[in-house]
N, C-alpha and C positions, 0 to 999 in steps of 0.2 A: 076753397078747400075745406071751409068748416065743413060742411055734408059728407066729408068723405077722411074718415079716418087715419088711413094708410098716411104712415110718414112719409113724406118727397122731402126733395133736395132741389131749388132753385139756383141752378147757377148765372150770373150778371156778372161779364163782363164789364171795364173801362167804370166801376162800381167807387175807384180808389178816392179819386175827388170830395175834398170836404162840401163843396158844393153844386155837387153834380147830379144830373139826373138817373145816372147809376146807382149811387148809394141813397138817394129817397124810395127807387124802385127795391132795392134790397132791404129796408122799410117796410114797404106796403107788403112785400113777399112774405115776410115774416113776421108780420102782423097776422100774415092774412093762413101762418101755421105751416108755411116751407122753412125748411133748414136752405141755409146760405151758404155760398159757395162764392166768393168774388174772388174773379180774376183781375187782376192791374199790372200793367209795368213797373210800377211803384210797387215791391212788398210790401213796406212797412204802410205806405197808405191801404195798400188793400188788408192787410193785418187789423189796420186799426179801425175801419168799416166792419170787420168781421167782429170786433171785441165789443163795439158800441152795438151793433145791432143783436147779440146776443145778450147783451145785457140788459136792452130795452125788451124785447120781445120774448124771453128765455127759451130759446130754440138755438140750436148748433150751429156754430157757423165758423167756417175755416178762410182765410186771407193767402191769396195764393198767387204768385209771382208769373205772369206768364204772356208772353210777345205772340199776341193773338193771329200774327202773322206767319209763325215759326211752328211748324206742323209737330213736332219733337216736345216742343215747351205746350202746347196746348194737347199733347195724349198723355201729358206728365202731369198735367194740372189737373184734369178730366180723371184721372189713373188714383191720385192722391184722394178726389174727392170722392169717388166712386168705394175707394177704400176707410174713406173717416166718417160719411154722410151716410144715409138713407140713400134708397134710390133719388137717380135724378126723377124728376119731372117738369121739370121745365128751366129755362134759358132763355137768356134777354143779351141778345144780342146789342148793346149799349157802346162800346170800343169805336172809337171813329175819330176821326182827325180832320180839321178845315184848313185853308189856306190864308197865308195873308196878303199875298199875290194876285194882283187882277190878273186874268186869263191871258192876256195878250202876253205877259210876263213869265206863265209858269212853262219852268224847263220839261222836258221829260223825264227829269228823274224825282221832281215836286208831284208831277202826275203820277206817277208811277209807285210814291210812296202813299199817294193819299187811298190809290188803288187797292194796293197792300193791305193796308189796315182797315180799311171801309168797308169791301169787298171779299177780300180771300180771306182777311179774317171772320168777319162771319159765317162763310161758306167753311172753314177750317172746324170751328167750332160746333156748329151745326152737324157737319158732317161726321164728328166725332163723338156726339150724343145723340143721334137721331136713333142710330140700329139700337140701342139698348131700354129707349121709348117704344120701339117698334115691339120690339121683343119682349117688354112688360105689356105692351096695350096701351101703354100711355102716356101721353106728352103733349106739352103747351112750347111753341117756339115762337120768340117773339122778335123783332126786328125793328132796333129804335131809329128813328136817323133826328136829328135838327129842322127847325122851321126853314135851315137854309136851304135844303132840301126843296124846298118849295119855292123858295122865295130869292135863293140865292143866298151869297153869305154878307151882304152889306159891304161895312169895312172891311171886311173877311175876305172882299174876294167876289170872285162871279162865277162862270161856269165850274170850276176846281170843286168846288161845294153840292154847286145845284148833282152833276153827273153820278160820281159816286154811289153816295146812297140810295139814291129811286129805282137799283134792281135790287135792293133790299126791303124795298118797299112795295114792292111786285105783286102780282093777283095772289090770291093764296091758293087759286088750282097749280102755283108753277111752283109752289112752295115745298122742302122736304118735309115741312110741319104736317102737308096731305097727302103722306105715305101709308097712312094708316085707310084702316077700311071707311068705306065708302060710307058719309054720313056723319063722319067723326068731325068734333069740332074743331076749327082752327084760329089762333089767336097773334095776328100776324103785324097790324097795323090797325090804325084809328081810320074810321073810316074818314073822306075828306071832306 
């Protein structure tokens, strides 16, 4: 973002963790000249993400309580930052949840929450910042998952892990990040 003036707003989900890879990407974001927007389940974690990273980087940044699964709690969180922040410009999809269950074990409702939060909550958030990127001309949307992702989740777990996240991990023609015009860059995953 150095090349380009214009203040943005990076919102980063599941950011709350003192040691997570939400709040180092809320870091890099704002290092890199985005104001901050972390969502968490935890307030007071995502509060104090927003205080520390505002202090290291001196850019805005708001800590904002919100159940990424819960369509109500994320157009209120979206709603708040939209009215304290710079435009958004981009989103990091980070919020996700593993199992400690090996597959043969988990119920349907272990599947169904990790579904939840993996899945519909990205797709909630996403979908809830996409039209107003569209509608400025600009936006970066990103979509974290875990090595377990790939690999499984170890101790964590086996399929519960691997299924989840790999349709947020998707081509980036199937992505809402390539709603914009034809050409436009997308920043969706690492390549493999």
């Amino acid at each position: 973002m150095a090349s380009d003036p214009t203040p943005r707003t990076a919102v980063v989900t599941g950011a709350g963790s003192r040691r997570g890879i939400g709040r180092a990407t809320a870091h890099a974001l704002a290092a890199a000249g985005y104001h901050i927007a972390v969502l968490d389940l935890d307030k007071e974690a995502a509060e104090d993400t927003a205080r520390e990273v505002a202090a290291l980087h001196g850019v805005q940044a708001l800590g904002l309580a919100a159940d990424v699964t819960d369509a109500d709690a994320v157009d209120v969180a979206i709603a708040q930052t939209e009215a304290g922040l710079p435009p958004i410009g981009a989103l990091v999809n980070n919020a996700g949840i593993t199992s400690p269950t090996r597959f043969l074990d988990v119920t349907p409702t272990e599947w169904d929450k990790i579904f939840e939060v993996n899945v519909r909550g990205s797709y909630l958030v996403t979908h809830r910042v996409a039209t107003g990127m569209a509608e400025r001309g600009f936006g970066r949307i990103v979509f974290l998952s875990s090595v377990s992702a790939e690999r499984g989740g170890g101790v964590f777990g086996e399929w519960p892990t691997r299924l989840p996240r790999p349709p947020c991990s998707a081509s980036p023609r199937r992505s809402p990040a390539n709603s914009g015009p034809p050409g436009s860059p997308s920043t969706l995953s690492p390549p493999a």
